[in-house]
Residue frames as qw, qx, qy, qz and C-alpha x, y, z in Angstrom:
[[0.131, -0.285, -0.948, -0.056, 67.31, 118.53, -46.22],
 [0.418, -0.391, -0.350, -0.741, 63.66, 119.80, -46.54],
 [0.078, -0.366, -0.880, 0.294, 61.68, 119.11, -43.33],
 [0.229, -0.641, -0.626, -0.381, 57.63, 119.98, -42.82],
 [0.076, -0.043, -0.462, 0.883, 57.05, 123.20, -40.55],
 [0.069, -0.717, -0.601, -0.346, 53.85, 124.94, -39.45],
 [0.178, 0.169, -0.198, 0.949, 53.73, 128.79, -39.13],
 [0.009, -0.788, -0.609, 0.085, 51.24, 130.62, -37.11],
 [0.315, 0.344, -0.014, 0.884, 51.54, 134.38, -37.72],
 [0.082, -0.792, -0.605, -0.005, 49.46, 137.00, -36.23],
 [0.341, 0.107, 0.097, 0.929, 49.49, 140.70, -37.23],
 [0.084, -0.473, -0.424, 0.768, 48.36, 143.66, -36.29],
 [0.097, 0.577, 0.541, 0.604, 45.11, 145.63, -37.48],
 [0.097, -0.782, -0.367, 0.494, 45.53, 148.86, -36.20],
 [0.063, -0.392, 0.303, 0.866, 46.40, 150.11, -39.55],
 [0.737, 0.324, 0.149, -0.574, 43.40, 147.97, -41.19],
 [0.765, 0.373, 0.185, -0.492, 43.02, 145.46, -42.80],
 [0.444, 0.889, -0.041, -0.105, 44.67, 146.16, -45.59],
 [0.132, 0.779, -0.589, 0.170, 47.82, 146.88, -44.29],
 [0.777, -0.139, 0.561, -0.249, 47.27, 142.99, -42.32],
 [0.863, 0.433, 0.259, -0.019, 46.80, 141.31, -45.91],
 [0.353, 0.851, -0.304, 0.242, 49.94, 143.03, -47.19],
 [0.463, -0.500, 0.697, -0.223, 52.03, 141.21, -44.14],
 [0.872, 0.017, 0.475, -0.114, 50.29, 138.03, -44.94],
 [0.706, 0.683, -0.165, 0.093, 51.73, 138.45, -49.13],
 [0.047, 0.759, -0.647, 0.060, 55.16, 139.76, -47.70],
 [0.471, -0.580, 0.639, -0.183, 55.22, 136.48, -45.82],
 [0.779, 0.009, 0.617, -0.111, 54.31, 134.07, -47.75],
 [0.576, 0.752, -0.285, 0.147, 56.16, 135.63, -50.87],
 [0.006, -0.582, 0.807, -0.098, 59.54, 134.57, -48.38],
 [0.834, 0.012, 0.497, -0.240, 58.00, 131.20, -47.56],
 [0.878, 0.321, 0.317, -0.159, 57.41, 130.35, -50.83],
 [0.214, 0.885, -0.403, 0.097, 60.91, 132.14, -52.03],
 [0.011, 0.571, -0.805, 0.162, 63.05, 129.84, -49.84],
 [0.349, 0.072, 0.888, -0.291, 60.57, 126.45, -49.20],
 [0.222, -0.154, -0.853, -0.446, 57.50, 124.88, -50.65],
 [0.500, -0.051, 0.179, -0.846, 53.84, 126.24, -49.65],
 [0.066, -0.257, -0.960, -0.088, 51.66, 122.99, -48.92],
 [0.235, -0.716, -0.601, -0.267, 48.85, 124.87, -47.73],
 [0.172, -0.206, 0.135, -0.954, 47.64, 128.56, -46.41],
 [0.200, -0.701, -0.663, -0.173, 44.79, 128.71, -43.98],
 [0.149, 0.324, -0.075, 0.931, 43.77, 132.48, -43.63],
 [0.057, 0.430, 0.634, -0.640, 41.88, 133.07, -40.02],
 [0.081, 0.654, 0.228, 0.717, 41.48, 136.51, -40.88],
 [0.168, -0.498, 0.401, -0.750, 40.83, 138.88, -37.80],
 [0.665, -0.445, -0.599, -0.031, 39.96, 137.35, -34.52],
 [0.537, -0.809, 0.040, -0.237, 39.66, 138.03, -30.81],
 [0.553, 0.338, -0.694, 0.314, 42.96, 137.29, -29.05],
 [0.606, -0.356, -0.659, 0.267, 43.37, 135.61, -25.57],
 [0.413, -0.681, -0.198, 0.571, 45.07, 138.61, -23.95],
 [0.338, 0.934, -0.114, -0.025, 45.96, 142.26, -25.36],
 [0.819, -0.155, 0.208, 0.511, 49.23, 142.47, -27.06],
 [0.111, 0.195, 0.183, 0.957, 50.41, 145.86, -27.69],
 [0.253, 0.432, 0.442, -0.744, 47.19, 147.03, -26.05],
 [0.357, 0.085, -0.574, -0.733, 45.80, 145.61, -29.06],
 [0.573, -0.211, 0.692, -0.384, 42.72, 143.11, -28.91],
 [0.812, 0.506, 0.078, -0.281, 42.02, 141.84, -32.37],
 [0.254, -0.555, 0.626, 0.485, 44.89, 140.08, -34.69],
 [0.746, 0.484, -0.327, -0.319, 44.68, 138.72, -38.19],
 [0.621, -0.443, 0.647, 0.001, 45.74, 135.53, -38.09],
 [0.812, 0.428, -0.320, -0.235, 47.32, 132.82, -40.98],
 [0.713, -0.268, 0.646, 0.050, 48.79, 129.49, -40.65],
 [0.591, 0.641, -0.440, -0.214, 50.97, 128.39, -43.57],
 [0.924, -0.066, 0.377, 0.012, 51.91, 124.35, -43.75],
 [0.598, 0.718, -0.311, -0.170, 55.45, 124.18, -45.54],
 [0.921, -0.148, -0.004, 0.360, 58.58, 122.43, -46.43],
 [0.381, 0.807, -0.315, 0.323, 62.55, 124.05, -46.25],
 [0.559, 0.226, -0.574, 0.553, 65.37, 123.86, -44.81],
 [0.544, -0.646, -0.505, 0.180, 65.99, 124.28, -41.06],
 [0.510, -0.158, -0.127, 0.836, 67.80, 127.31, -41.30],
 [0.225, -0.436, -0.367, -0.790, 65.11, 129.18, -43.45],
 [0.433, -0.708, -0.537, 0.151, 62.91, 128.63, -39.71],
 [0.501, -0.427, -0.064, 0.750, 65.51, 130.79, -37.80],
 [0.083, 0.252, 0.184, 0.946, 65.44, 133.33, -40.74],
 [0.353, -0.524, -0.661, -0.404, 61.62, 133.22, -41.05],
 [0.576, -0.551, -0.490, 0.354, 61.74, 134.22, -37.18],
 [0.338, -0.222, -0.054, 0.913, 64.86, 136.89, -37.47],
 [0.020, 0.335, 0.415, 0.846, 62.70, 138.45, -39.93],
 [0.367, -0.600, -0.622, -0.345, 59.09, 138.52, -38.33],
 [0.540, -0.558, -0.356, 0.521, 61.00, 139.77, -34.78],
 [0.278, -0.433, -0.040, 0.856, 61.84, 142.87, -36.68],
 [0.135, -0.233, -0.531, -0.803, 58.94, 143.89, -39.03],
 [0.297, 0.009, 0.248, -0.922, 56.54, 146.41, -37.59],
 [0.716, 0.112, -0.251, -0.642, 52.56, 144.93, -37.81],
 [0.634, -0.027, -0.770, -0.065, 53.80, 141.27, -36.33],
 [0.584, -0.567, 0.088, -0.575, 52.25, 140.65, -33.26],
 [0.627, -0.432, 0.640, -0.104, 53.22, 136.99, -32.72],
 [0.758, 0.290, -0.403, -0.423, 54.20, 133.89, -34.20],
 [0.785, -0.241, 0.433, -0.372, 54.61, 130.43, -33.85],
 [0.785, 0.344, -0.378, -0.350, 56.37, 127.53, -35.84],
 [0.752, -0.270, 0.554, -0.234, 56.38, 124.04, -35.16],
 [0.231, 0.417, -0.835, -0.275, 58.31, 121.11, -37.15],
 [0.911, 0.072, 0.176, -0.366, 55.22, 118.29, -37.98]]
């Protein structure tokens, strides 16, 4: 059974840009691979609250889908081990 999630992401631009926007594709090529994309909103870089990684800037995107409730848990396993994620965040609307 399909239920409605909402991801924040936020990745890291100390390799630029570049290498940020390339995170955002990876992720939302699995999203859209195991669930239904309702809607992408792409921050882009902003100030964060507090440093993370003695970083202070992150790229941020929020991605509004449906999938299963197991694809969350991946969606997590995955982002805990891929270099350039800073945080994330998903909530079941």
């Amino acid at each position: 059974m399909a239920n409605s999630y909402e991801s924040i992401l936020v990745f890291s631009v100390a390799n630029g840009e570049e290498a940020a926007k390339s995170l955002v594709e990876k992720f939302t090529a699995l999203i859209e691979a195991n669930g239904t994309i309702e809607k992408i909103d792409d921050w882009g870089v902003r100030k964060l609250a507090y440093l993370i990684n003695d970083e202070a800037d992150g790229y941020y995107i929020v991605v509004t889908y449906s999938a299963d409730t197991d694809f969350v848990a991946e969606l997590e396993r995955v982002a805990k081990i891929t270099d350039g994620v800073l945080r994330t965040l998903t909530v079941k609307k």
